[in-house]
C-alpha positions in Angstrom: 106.2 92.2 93.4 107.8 89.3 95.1 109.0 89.4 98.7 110.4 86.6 100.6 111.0 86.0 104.2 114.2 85.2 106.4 116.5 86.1 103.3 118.2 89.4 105.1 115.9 92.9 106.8 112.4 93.3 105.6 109.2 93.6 106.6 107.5 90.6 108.0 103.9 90.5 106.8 102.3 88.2 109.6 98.6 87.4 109.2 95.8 84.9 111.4 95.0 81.4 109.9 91.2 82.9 110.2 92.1 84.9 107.5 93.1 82.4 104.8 89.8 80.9 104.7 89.8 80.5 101.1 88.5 78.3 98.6 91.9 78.9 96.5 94.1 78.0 99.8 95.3 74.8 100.6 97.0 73.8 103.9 100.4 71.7 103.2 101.5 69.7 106.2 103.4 66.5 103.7 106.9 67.0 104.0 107.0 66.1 100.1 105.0 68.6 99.5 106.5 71.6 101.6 109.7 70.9 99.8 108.7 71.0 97.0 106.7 74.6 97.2 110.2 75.8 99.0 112.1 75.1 96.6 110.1 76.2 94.1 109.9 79.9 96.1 113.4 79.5 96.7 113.2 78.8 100.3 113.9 75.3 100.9 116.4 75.5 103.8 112.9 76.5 105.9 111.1 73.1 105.5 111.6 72.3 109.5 111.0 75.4 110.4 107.8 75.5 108.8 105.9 72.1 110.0 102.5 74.1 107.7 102.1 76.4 104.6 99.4 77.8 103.2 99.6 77.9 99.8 97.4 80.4 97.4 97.0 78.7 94.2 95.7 80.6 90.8 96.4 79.9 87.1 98.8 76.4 88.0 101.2 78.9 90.2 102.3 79.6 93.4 100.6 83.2 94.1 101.1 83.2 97.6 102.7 81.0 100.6 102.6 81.6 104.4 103.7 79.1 106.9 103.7 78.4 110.1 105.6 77.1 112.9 102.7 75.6 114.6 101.9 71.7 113.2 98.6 72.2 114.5 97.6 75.5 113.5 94.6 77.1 115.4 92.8 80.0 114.0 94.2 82.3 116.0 98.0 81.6 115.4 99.9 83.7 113.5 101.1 83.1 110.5 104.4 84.7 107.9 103.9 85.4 104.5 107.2 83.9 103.1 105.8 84.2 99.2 104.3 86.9 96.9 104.0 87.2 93.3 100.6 90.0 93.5 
């Protein structure tokens, strides 16, 4: 299933940056590289809005992408899921 954020109503899936403590997530704070995850999710009109994304990586593909409007993100801040493809 794929859902994406800020494209009409749904359900916003917010989680903590404490919880993407992963090996398999990166943080993304590059401008050169936001853009080009956005685009590839089909999202790229959000690269100012998102000044971070976390970006789940398996198998060479984008499995999952948060971001956040924080460019410092503290454990505690919230973060959207804008990407799934679980």
């Amino acid at each position: 299933m794929i859902k994406m954020a800020l494209e009409g109503p749904m359900e916003v899936n917010m989680t903590k940056v404490m919880d993407l403590i992963d090996g398999n997530i990166v943080m993304l704070q590059d401008t050169q590289d936001r853009a080009a995850v956005l685009e590839y999710i089909g999202l790229p009109h959000l690269l100012h809005h998102y000044p971070t994304l976390f970006v789940k990586v398996g198998d060479g593909e984008y499995v999952k992408v948060w971001g956040s409007d924080k460019v410092v993100p503290y454990l505690d801040y919230a973060v959207e899921e804008l990407y799934s493809a679980e």
